[in-house]
C-alpha positions as CSV (number, residue, x, y, z in Angstrom):
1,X,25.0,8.3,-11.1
2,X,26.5,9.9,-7.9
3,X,23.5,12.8,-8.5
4,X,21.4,9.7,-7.6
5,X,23.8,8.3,-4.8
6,X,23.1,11.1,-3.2
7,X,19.6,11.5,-3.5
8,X,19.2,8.1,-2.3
9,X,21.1,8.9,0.8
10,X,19.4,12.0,1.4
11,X,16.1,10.3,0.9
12,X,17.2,7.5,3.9
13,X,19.0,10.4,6.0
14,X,15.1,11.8,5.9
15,X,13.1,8.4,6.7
16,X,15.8,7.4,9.6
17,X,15.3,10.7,10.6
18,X,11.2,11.0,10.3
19,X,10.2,10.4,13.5
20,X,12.1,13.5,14.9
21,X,11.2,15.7,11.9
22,X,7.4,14.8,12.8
23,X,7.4,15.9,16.6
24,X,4.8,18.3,17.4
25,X,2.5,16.3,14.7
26,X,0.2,14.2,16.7
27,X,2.0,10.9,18.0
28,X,5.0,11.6,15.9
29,X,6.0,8.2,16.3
30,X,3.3,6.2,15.4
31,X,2.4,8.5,12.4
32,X,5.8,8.2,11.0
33,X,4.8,4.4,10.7
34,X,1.3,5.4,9.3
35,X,3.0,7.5,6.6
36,X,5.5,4.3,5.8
37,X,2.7,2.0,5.7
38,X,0.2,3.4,3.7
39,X,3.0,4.4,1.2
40,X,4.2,1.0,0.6
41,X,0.4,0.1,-0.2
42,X,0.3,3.4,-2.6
43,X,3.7,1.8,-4.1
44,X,1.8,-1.8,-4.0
45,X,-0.9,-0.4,-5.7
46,X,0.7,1.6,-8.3
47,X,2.8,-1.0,-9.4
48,X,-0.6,-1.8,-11.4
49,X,-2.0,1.8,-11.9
50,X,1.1,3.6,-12.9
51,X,3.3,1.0,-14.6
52,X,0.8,-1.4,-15.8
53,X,-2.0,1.0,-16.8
54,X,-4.9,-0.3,-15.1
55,X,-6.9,1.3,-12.1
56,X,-8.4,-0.7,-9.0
57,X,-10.7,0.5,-6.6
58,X,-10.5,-3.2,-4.9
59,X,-6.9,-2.8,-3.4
60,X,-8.8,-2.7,0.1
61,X,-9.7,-6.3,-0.5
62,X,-6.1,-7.0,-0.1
63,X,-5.3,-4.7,3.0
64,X,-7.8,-6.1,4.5
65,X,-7.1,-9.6,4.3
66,X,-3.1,-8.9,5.1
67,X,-4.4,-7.4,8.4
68,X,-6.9,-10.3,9.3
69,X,-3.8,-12.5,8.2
70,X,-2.0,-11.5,10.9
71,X,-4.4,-10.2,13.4
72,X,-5.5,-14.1,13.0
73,X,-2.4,-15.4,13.1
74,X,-1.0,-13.6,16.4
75,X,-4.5,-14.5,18.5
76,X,-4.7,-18.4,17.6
77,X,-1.7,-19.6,15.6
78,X,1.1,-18.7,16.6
79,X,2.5,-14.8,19.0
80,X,5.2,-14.2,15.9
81,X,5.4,-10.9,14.5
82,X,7.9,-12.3,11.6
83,X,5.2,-15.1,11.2
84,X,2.3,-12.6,11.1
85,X,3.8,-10.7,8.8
86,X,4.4,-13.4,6.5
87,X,1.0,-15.3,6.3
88,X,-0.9,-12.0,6.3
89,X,1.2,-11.0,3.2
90,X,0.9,-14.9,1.2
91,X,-3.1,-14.4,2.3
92,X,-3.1,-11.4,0.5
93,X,-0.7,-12.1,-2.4
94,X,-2.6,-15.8,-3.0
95,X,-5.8,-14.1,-2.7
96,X,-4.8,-11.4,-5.7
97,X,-3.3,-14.5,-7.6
98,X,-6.5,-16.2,-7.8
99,X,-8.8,-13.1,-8.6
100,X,-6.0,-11.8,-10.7
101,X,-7.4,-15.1,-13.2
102,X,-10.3,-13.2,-13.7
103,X,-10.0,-9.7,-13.4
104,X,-7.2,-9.4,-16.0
105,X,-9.8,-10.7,-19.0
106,X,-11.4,-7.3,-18.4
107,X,-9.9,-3.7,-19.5
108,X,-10.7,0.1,-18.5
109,X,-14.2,0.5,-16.7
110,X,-14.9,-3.1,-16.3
111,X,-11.4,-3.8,-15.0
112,X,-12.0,-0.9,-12.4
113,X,-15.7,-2.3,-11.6
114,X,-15.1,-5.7,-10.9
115,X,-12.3,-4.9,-8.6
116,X,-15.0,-3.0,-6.5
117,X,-17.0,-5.7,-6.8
118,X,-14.9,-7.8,-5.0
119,X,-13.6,-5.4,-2.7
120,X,-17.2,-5.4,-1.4
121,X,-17.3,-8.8,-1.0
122,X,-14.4,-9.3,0.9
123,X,-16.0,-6.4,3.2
124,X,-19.0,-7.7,3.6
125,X,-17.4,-11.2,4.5
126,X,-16.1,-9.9,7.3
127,X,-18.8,-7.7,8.6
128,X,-20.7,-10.9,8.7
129,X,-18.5,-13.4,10.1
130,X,-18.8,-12.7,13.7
131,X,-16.9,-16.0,14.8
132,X,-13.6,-15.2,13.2
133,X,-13.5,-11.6,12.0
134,X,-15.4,-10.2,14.6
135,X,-17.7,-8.3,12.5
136,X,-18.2,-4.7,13.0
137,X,-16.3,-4.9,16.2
138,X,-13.5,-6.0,14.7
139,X,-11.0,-8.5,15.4
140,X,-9.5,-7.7,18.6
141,X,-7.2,-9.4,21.2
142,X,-3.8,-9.9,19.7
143,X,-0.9,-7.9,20.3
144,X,2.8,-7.2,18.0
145,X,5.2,-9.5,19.5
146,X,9.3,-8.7,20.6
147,X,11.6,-10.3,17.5
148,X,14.1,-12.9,18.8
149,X,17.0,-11.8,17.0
150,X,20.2,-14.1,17.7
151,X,21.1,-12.4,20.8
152,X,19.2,-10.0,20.3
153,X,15.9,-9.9,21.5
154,X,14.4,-6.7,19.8
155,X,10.9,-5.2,22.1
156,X,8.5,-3.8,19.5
157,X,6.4,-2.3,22.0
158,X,7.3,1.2,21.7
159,X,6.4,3.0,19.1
160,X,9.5,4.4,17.9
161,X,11.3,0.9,18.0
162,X,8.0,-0.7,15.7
163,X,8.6,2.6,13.7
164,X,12.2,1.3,12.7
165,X,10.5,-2.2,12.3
166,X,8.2,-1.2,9.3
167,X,11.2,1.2,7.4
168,X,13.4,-1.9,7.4
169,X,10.2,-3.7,5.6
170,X,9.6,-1.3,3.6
171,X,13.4,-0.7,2.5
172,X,13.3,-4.0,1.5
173,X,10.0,-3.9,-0.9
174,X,11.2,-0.7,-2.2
175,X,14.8,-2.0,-3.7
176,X,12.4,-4.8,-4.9
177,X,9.8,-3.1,-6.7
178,X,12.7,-0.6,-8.1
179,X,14.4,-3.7,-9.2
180,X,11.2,-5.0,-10.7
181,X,10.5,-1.7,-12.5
182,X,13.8,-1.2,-13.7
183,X,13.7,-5.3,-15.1
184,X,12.8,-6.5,-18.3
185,X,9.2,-7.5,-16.7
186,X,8.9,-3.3,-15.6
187,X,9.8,-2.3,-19.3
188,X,6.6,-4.9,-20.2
189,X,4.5,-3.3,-18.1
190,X,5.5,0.0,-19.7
191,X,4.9,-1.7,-22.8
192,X,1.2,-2.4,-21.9
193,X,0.5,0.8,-20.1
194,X,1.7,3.2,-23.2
195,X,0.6,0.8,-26.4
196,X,-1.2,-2.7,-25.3
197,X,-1.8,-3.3,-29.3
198,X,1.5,-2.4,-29.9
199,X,2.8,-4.8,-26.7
200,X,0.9,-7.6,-28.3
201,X,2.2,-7.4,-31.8
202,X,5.8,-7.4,-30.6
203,X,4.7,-11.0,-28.7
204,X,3.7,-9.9,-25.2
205,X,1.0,-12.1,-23.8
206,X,-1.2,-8.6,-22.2
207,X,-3.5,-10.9,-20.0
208,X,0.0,-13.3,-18.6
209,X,2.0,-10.1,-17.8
210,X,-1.2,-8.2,-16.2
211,X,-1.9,-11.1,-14.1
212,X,1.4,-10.7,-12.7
213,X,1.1,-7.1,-12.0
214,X,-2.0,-7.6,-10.5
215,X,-0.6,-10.5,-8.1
216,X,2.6,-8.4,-7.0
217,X,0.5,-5.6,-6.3
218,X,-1.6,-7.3,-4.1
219,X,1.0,-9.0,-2.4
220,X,2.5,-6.0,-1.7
221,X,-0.5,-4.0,-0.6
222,X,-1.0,-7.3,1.9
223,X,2.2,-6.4,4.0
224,X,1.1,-3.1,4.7
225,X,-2.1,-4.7,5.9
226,X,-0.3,-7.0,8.0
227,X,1.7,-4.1,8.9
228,X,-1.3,-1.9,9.8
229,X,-3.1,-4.4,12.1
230,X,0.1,-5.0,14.2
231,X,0.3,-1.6,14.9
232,X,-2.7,-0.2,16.1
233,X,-3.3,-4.2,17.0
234,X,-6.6,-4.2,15.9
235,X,-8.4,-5.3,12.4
236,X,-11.9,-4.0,11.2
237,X,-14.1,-4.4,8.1
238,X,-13.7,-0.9,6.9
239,X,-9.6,-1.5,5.8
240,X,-11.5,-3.6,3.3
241,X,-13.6,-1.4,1.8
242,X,-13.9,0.4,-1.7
243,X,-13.6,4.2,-0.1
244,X,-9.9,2.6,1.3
245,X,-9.2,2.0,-2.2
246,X,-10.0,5.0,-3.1
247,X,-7.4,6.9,-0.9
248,X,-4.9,4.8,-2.1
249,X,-5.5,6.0,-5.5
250,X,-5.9,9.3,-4.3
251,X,-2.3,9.0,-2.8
252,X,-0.9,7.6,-5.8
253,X,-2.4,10.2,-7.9
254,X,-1.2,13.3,-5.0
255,X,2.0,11.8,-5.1
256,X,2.8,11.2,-8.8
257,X,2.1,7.8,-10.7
258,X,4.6,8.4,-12.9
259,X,7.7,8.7,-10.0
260,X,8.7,5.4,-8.2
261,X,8.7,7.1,-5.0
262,X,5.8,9.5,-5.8
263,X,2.9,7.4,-3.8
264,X,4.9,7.7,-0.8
265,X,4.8,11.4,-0.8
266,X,0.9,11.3,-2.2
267,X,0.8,9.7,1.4
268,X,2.9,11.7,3.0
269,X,0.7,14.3,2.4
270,X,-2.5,12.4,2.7
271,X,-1.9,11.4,6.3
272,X,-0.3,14.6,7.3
273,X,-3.2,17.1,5.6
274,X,-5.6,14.3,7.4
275,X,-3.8,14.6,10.5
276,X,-3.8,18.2,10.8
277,X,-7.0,19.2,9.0
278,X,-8.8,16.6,11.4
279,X,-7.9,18.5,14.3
280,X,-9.7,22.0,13.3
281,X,-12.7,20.3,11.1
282,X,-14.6,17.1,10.6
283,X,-15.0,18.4,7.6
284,X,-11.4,17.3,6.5
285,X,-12.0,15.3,3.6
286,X,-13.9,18.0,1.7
287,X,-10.6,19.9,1.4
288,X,-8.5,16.7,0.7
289,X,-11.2,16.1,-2.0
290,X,-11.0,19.6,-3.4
291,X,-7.1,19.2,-3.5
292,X,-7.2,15.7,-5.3
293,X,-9.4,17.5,-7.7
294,X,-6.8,20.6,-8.3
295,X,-4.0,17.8,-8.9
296,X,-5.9,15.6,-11.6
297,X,-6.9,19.1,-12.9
298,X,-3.8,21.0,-13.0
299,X,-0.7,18.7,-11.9
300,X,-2.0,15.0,-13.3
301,X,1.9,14.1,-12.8
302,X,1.6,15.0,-8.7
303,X,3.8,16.9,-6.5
304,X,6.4,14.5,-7.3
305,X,6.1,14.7,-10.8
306,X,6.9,18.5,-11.2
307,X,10.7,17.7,-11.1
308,X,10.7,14.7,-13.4
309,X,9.1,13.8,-16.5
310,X,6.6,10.6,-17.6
311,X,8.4,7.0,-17.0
């Protein structure tokens, strides 16, 4: 138990600590929030993939909508980041409920083609939907608003003080989804990952429990959309498509599906490789792809996953 105290510790000492530790990286900054962001969707997502045992290449669907959530929400509703945050994550999260009804009658292959299926729908919505998304330009014209603390009025528009915006978001769905995990409802979704026969015999409705994996994981993956959009303060069809699905997976996989906090490094790494790689070649992705392909090869439990064994 204290081995873990301190690991935890250590592990916030490092993320209160990233934007420093990231200087000479680009906008250190700003990618610190990048990194945060895109591993709370790798954690959203493989709430399904590594605990539930299903894969989606439709988690973009769900991005996508939490950014046009709040994109939309800041530009005609109402200039609240707390409020854009929160209808661009229900979007998301009622949008997974719903589809979440009929994607969770499928298993393996079909499961993993349907959610591409309507991944592409959701892109293709907003390519063509001019009036409200924008289309291929984008939904543009809204910026991230101060918060209005008691007091305290808190100016998010430096990129270091929105950088300690999105860990304090993300801190909070991380003790939540290692609460969840750690739960009865996590040990079910264990159960149906390792043995779904098995999970059925011993009175585990597969479809009920799935459906609820699939929801939370959407949900999730919505805030960082939201999260996304108000930080570069822009929204655009491609967040919703099925290659952004697929670096998610790729993250989760890099990282270590098996490791709570293994998508956030898979990210970590992601964004950084992408970051630096980009700068020499635009080639990048062919040795990103080449190293996702030595990882599924060689180390299918990631770089995380070297120290610790299977959930």
């Amino acid at each position: 138990m204290r081995s873990r105290v301190l690991s935890l510790a250590l592990f916030l000492v490092l993320l209160l600590a990233l934007p420093w530790l990231l200087k000479g990286v680009g906008s250190y900054a700003a990618l610190g929030s990048y990194i945060l962001i895109w591993g709370l969707a790798a954690m959203g997502l493989n709430l399904l993939m590594g605990y539930a045992g299903q894969v989606s290449f439709g988690h973009a669907a769900f991005l996508g909508l939490g950014a046009y959530g709040a994109g939309l929400t800041l530009k005609h509703l109402a200039p609240s980041t707390p409020l854009a945050l929160l209808l661009g994550t229900l979007l998301a999260g009622g949008a997974a409920a719903l589809l979440g009804l009929l994607v969770t009658r499928l298993k393996g292959i079909y499961f993993a083609t349907f959610t591409i299926v309507f991944s592409q729908l959701f892109y293709f919505l907003a390519f063509q939907w001019n009036e409200v998304t924008g289309g291929d330009d984008g939904l543009r014209g809204f910026l991230r608003q101060p918060l209005h603390l008691p007091g305290f009025p808190l100016d998010l528009s430096s990129s270091e003080a929105y950088y300690y915006f999105v860990l304090g978001v993300f801190l909070l769905w991380a003790y939540l989804l290692f609460r969840l995990v750690h739960s009865p409802l996590g040990r079910a979704f264990l159960a149906l990952r390792e043995n779904p026969v098995r999970a059925r015999f011993l009175g585990l409705r597969a479809e009920r429990y799935l459906w609820g994996a699939f929801a939370l994981s959407g949900t999730v993956v919505g805030t960082a959309g939201a999260l996304l959009a108000m930080q570069i303060n822009f929204a655009q069809p491609s967040m919703l498509h099925w290659t952004t699905s697929g670096e998610l997976v790729m993250m989760a996989f890099l990282g270590g599906r098996w490791v709570f906090f293994g998508p956030l490094v898979g990210a970590a790494l992601f964004r950084l490789l992408e970051e630096v790689l980009s700068s020499y070649t635009a080639e990048w992705m062919l040795f990103l792809g080449a190293l996702f392909i030595l990882a599924v090869l060689f180390f299918p439990g990631g770089v995380a996953g070297l120290t610790r064994r299977k959930a």
